[in-house]
C-alpha positions in Angstrom: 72.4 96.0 116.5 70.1 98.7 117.9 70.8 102.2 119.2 70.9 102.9 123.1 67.8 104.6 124.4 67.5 107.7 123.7 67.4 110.2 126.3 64.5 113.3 125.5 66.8 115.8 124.5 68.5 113.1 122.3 65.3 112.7 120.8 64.5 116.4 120.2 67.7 116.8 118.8 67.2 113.9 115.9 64.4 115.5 115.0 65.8 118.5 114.5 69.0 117.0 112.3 66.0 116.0 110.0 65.2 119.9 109.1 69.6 120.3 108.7 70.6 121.7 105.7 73.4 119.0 105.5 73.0 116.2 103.8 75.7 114.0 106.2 73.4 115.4 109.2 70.0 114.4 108.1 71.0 111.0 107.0 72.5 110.3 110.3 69.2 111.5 112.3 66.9 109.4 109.9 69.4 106.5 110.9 69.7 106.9 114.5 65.7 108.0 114.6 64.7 104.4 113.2 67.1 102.4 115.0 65.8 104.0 118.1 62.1 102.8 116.8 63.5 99.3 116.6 64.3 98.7 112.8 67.0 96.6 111.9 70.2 98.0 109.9 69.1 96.6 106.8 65.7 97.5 106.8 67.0 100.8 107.8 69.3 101.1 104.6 66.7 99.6 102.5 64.2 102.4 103.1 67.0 104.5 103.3 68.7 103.5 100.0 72.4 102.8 101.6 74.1 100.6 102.6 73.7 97.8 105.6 77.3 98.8 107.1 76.6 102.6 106.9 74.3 101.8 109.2 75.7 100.1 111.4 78.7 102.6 111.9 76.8 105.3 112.2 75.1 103.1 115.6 78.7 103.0 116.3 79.4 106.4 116.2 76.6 107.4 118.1 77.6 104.8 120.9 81.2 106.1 120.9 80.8 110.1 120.3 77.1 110.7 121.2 75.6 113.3 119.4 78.7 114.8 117.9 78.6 111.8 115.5 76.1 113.9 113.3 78.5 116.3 112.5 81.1 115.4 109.5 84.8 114.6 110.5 87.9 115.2 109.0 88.4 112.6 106.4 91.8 113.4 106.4 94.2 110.0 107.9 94.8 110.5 111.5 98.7 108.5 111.1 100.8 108.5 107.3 103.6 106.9 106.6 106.6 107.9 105.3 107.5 106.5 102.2 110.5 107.9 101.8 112.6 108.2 105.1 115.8 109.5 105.5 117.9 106.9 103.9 116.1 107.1 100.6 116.0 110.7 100.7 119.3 110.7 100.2 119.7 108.2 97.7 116.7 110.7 95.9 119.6 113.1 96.0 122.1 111.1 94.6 119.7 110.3 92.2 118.9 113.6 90.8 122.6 114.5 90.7 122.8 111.8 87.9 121.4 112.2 84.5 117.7 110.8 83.4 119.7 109.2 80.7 121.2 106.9 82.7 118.2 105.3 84.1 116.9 104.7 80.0 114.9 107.8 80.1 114.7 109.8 76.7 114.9 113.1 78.4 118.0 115.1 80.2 116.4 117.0 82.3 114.5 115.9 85.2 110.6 116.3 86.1 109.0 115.2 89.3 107.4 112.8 88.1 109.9 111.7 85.9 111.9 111.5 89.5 108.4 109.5 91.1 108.9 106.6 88.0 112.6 105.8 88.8 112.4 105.6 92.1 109.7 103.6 91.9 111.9 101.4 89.1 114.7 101.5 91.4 113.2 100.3 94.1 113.5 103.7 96.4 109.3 103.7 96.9 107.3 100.1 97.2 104.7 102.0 94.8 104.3 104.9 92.4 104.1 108.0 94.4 102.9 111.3 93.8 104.9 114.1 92.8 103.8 116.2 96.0 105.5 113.2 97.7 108.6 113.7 96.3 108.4 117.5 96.4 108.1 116.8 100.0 110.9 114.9 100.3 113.2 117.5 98.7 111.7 119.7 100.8 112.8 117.9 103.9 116.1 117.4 102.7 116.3 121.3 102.4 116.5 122.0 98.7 113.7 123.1 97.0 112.3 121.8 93.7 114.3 124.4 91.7 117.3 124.0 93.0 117.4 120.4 92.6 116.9 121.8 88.6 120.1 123.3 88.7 122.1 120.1 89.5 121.2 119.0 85.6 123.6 118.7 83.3 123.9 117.5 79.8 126.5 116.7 77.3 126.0 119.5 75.1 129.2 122.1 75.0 126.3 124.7 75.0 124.0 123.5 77.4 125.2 126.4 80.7 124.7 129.1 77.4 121.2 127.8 76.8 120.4 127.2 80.4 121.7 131.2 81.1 119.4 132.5 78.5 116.6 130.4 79.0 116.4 130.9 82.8 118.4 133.7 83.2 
């Protein structure tokens, strides 16, 4: 796998990604530069000190966005999934409208995380989410993190006196 020919202002501009301040940058010109002499990928990442595959997609890049391809992209994923649609967000709800207790937690009031492990025990999420993700599902249900705090309860007479006080 070799680079296409490279065109003279190609060529002027690789050399110029090797004075680039950015690291990404001038590891992509020194890649596309000694494909273009005719080294191999993996002689390539030898000298280099990368890996065989890095090579290679750079090649690819450079094949699919030209030039462009020496500037760093979003890393961020283009499509996520939602793990919780709008089924389980519900059940979430019903969920937090219960007591940590009765799931065999030692604590009555809830945390988001606390809210990430039993749905995760429960089966609401195939893995342990994050708390953001669950925060996020509140959020699209409409109620916001402290609100759903509100809906705890506990089987202490004083519990609304305390609660008062401690929140105001």
């Amino acid at each position: 796998m070799y680079v296409r020919t490279l065109t003279p202002e190609e060529r002027r501009q690789l050399t110029a990604s090797l004075r680039s301040a950015s690291a990404f940058t001038l590891r992509r010109g020194q890649i596309l530069l000694a494909s273009a002499r005719g080294q191999r990928p993996a002689q390539i990442a030898h000298h280099l000190g990368c890996a065989p595959q890095s090579v290679r997609n750079t090649i690819r890049a450079f094949h699919a966005q030209g030039l462009a391809c020496l500037q760093p992209q979003s890393r961020r994923p283009k499509h996520t999934r939602l793990v919780l649609d709008a089924s389980k967000q519900e059940q979430l709800r019903v969920l937090l409208h219960e007591s940590p207790r009765t799931f065999g937690k030692p604590r009555s009031t809830w945390t988001l995380q606390l809210a990430a492990e039993v749905c995760w025990e429960r089966g609401l999420t195939p893995y342990q989410v994050s708390i953001e993700n669950i925060r996020q599902a509140l959020k699209r249900l409409g109620v916001g993190w402290r609100r759903a705090k509100r809906w705890i309860t506990s089987p202490d007479p004083q519990y609304a006196r305390k609660k008062s006080d401690a929140t105001g």
